[in-house]
Each structure stands twice: as structure tokens, then as C-alpha cells.
Backbone as a chain_set.jsonl record, in Angstrom:
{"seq": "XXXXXXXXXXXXXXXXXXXXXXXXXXXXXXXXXXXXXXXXXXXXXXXXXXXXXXXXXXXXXXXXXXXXXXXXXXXXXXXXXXXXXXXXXXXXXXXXXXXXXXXXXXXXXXXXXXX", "coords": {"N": [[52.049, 42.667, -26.043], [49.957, 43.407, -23.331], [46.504, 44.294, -23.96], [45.217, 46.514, -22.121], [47.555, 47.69, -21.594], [47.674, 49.542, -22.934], [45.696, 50.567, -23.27], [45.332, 52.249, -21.097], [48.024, 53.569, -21.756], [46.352, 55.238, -23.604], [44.459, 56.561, -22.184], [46.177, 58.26, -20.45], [47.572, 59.771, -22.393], [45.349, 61.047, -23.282], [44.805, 62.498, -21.13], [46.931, 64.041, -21.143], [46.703, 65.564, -23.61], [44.437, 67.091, -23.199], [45.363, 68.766, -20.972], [46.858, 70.306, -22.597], [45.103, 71.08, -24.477], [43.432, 72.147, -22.803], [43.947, 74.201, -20.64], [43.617, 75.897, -18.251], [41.68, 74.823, -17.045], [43.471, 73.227, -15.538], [45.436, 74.356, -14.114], [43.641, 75.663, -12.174], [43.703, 74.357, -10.121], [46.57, 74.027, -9.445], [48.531, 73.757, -6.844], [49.136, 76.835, -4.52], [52.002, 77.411, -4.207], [53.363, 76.451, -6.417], [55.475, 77.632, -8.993], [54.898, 79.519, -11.941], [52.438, 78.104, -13.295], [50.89, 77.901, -15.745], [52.921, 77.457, -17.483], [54.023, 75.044, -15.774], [51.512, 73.336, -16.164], [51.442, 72.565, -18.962], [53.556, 71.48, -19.359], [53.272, 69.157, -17.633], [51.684, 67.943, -19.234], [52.597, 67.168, -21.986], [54.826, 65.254, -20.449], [52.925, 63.821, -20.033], [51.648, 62.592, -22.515], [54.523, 61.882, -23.373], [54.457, 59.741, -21.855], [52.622, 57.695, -22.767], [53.222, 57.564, -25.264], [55.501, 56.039, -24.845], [54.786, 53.807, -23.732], [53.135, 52.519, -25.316], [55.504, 50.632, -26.589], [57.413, 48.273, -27.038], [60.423, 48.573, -26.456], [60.416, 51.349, -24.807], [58.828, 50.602, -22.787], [59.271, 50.459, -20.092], [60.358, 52.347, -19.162], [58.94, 54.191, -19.216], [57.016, 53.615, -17.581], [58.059, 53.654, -14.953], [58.628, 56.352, -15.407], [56.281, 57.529, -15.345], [55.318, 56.297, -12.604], [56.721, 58.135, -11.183], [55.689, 60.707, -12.098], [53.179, 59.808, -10.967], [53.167, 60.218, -8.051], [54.264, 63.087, -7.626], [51.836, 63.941, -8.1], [50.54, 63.891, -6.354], [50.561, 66.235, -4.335], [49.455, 68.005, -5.668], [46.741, 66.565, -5.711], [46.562, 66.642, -2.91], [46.705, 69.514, -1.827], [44.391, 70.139, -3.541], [42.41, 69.542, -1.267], [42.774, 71.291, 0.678], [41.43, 73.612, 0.605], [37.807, 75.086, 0.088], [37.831, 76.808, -2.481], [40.392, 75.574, -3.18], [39.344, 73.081, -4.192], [37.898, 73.565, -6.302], [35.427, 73.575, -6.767], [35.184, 70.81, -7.158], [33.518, 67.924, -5.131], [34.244, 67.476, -1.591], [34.011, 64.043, -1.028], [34.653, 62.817, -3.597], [37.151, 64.062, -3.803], [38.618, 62.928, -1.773], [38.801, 60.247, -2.307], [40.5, 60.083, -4.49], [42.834, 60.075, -3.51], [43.564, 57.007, -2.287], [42.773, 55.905, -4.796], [45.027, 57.055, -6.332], [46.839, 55.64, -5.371], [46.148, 53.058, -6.479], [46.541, 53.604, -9.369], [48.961, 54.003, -9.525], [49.908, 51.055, -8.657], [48.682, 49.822, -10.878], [50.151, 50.769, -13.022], [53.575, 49.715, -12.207], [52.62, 46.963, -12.077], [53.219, 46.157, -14.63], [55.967, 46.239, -14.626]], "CA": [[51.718, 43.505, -24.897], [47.987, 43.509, -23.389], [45.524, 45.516, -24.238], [45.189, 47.228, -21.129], [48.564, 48.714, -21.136], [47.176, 50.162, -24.396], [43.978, 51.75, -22.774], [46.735, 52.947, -20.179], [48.856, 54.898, -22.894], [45.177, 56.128, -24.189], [44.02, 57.173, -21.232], [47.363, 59.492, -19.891], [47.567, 60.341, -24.059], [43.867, 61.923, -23.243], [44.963, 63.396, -20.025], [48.066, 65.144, -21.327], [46.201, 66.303, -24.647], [43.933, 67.81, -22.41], [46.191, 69.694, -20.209], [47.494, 71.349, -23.553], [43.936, 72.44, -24.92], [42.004, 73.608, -21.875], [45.64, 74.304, -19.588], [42.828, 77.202, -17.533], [41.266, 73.98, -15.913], [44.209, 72.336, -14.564], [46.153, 75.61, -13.63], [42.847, 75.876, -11.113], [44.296, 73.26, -9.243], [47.892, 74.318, -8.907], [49.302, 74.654, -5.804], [49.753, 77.886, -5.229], [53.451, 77.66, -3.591], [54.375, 76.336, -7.119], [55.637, 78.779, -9.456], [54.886, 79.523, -13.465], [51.166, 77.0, -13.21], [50.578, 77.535, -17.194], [54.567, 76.101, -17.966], [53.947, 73.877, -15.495], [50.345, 72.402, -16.725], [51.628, 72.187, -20.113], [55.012, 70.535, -19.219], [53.02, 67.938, -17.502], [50.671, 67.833, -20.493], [53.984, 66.63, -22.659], [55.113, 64.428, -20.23], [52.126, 62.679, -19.574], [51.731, 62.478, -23.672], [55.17, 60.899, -24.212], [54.684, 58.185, -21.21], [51.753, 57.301, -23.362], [53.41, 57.151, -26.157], [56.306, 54.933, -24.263], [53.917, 52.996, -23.19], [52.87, 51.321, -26.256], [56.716, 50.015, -27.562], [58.586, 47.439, -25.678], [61.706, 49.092, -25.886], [60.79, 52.534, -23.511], [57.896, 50.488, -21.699], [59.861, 49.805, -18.536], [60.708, 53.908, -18.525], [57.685, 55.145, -19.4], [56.495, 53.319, -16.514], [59.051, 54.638, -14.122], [58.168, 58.062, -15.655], [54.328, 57.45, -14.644], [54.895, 56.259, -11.059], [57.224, 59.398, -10.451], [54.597, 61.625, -11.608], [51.504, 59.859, -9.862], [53.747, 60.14, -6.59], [54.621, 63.801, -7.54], [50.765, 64.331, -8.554], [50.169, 63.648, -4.528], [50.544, 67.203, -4.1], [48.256, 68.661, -5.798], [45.468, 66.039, -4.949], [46.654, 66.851, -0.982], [46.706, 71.049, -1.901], [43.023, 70.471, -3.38], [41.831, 69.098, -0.149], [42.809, 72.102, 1.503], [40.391, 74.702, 1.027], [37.344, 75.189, -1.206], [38.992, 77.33, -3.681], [41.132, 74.691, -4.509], [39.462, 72.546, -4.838], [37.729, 74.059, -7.502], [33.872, 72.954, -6.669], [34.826, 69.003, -6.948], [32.962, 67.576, -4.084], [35.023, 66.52, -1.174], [34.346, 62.933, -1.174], [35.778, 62.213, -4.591], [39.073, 64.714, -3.271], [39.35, 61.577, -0.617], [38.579, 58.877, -2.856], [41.459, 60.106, -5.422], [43.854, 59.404, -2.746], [43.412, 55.66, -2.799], [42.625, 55.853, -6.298], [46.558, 57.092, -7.21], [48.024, 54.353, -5.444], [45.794, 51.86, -7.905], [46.774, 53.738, -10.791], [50.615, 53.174, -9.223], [49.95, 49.989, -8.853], [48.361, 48.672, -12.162], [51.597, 51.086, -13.822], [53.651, 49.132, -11.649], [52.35, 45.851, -12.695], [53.965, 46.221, -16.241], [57.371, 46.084, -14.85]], "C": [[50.194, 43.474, -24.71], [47.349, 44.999, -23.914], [45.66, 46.549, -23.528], [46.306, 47.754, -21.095], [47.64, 49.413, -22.445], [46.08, 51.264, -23.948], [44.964, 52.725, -22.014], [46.805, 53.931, -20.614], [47.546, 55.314, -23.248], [44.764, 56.832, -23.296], [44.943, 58.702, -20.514], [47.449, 60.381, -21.005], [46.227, 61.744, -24.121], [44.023, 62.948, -22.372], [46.001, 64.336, -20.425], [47.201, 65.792, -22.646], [45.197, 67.284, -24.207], [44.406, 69.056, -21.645], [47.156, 71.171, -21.398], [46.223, 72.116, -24.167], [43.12, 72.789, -24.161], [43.357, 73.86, -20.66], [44.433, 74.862, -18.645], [42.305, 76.052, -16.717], [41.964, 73.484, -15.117], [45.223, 73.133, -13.773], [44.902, 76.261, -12.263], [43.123, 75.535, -10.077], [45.465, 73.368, -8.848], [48.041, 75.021, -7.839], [49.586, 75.945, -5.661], [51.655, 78.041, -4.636], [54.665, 76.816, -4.807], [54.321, 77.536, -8.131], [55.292, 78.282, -10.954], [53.632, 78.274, -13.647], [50.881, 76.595, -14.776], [51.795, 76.722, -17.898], [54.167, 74.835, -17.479], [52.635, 72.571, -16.056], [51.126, 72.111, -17.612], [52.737, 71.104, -20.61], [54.299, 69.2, -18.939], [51.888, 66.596, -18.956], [51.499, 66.937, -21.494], [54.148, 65.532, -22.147], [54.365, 63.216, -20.057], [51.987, 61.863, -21.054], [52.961, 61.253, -24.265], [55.467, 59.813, -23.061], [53.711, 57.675, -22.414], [52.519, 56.865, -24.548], [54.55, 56.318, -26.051], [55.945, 53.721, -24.007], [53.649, 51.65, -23.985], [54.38, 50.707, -27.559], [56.961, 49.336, -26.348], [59.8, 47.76, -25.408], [61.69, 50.333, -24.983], [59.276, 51.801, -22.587], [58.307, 50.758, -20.353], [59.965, 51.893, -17.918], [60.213, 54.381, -18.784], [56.901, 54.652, -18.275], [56.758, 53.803, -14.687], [58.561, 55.733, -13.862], [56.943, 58.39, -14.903], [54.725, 56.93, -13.359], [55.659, 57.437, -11.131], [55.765, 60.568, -10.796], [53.505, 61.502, -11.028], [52.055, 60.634, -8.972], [53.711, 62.199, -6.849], [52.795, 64.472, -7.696], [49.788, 64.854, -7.289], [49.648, 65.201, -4.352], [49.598, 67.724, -4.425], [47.127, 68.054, -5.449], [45.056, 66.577, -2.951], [46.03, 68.838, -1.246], [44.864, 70.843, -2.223], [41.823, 70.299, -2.204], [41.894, 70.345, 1.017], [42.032, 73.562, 1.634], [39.315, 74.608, -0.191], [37.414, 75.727, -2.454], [39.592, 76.511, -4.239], [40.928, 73.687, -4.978], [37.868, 72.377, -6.118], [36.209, 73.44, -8.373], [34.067, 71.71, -7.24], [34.318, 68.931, -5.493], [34.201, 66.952, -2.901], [35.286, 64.878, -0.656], [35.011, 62.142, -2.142], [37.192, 63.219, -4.876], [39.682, 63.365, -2.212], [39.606, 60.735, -1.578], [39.633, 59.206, -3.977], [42.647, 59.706, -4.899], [44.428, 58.201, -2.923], [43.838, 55.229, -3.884], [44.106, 55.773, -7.181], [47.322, 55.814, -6.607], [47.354, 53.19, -6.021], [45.75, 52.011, -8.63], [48.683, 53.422, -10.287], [50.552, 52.175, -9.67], [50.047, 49.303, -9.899], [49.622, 49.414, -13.134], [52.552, 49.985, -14.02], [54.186, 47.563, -12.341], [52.331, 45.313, -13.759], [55.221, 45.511, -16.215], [57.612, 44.749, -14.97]], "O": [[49.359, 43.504, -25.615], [47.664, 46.171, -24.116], [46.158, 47.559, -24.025], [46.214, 48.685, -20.294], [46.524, 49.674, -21.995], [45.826, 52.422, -24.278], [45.261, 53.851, -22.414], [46.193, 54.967, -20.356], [47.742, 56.52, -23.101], [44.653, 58.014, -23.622], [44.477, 59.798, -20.202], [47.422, 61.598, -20.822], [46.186, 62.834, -24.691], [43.586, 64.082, -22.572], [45.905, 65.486, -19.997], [47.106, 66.996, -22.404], [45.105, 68.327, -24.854], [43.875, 70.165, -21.723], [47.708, 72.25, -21.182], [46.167, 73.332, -24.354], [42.182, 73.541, -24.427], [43.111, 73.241, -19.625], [44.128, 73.868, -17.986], [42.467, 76.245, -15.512], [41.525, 73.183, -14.008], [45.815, 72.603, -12.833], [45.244, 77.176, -11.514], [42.901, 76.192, -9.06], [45.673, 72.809, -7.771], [47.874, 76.224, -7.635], [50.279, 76.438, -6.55], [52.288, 79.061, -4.91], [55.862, 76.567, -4.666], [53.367, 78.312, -8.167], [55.329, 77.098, -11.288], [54.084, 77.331, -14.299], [50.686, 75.438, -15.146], [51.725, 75.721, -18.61], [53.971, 73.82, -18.146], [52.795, 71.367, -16.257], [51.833, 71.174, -17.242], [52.852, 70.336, -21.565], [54.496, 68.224, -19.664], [51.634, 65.434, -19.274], [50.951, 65.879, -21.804], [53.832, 64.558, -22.831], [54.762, 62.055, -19.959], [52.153, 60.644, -21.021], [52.8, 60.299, -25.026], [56.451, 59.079, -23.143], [54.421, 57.053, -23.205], [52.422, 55.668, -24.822], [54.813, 55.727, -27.098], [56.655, 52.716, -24.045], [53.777, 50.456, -23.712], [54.331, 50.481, -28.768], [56.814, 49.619, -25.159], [60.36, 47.409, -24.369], [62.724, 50.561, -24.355], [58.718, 52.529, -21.767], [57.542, 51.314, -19.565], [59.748, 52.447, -16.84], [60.633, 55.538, -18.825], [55.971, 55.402, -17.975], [56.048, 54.106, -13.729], [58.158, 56.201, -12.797], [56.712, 59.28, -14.084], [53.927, 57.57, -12.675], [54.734, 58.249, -11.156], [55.043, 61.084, -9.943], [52.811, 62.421, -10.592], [51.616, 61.782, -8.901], [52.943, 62.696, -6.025], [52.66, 65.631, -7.303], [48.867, 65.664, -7.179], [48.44, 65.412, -4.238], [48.74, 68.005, -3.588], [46.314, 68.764, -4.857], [44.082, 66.746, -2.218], [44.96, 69.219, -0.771], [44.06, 71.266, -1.393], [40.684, 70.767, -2.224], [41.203, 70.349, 2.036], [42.079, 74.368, 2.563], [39.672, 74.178, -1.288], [37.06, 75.1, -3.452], [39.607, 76.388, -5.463], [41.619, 73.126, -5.828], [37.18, 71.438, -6.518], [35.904, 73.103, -9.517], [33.113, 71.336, -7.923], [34.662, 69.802, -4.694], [34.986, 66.077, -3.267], [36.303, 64.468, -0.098], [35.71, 61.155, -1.916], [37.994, 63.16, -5.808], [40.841, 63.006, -2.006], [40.791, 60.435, -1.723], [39.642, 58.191, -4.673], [43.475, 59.086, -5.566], [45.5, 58.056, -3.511], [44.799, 54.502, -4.134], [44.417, 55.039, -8.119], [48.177, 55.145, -7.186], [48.07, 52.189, -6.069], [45.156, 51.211, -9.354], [49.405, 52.606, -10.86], [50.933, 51.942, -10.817], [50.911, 48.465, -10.158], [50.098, 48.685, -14.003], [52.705, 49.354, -15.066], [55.242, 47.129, -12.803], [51.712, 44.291, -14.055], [55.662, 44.678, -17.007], [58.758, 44.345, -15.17]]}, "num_chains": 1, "name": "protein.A"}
């Protein structure tokens, strides 16, 4: 398997380990029209954790990849919700709230480009 899936799984591995020890930053960002924000950070915190750790076997690559485009796609939301007022989006600047847009469909992509 390349490297780069490897940085991949390190990189989402970082992002979900994250979401479990500072949850208060990424619960800033939640929508508010979803419900329970600290379950939900932490859930995603998990899931993002065991694509990562899918990531690097060849037997759950293909569905740890799966797993990761459904949640970029589902991730939409909140990138779209932070765009919508300054509150949410939680003194990031709004040129890199645009430029994340883009950005998820070339983390799709290079997912993606596993299968």
C-alpha cells in the first residue's frame, strides 16, 4: 500500500483524536439544527479514528474508504452552516470557509482514488 494512504489514516487518526480531547472546539461549529453536538463531536471523533485505522489493512481499506467519502459528503454541512453567520463560523476568516469547499471534494477525491 503507498505511503500516502498511510499519511491519510494519520492525518483523520489526528483529526478524530482531536475531536475526543478538545470536543469544546468542534462543538463551536455544530450546526445548530443538529441535536446532542458533544455525542455528536465525539461519535465523529471514533469514526474518523477507526477509518484511519481501516485505512492502513487491505482487508477494510475499500470500507474505510466508503466510510470517509460518506462522512466528507456529510461534513458538507457543517462547512455550508459555518458560512452562514459569524458566530459560526467561529472567527475563521471567510476566505478559507470558501476555500474548504473545494478543498472536501480533493480530500473525496484522493479517498476515492484508493478504490
Amino acid at each position: 500500500m503507498p505511503w500516502h494512504l498511510y499519511l491519510m489514516a494519520f492525518l483523520y487518526g489526528f483529526a478524530g483524536t482531536m475531536h475526543l480531547i478538545k470536543p469544546k472546539v468542534f462543538m463551536r461549529v455544530m450546526p445548530r439544527y443538529l441535536p446532542a453536538h458533544k455525542t455528536l463531536v465525539l461519535w465523529s471523533g471514533v469514526a474518523e479514528i477507526a477509518v484511519a485505522v481501516g485505512l492502513c489493512f487491505p482487508s477494510t481499506k475499500d470500507w474505510a474508504i466508503y466510510a470517509l467519502i460518506l462522512m466528507l459528503i456529510l461534513f458538507f454541512s457543517i462547512h455550508f452552516y459555518m458560512l452562514s453567520s459569524e458566530k459560526a463560523a467561529a472567527g475563521i476568516p471567510k476566505w478559507i470557509l470558501l476555500l474548504r469547499i473545494p478543498l472536501q471534494f480533493v480530500l473525496i477525491y484522493w479517498a476515492y482514488s484508493y478504490l
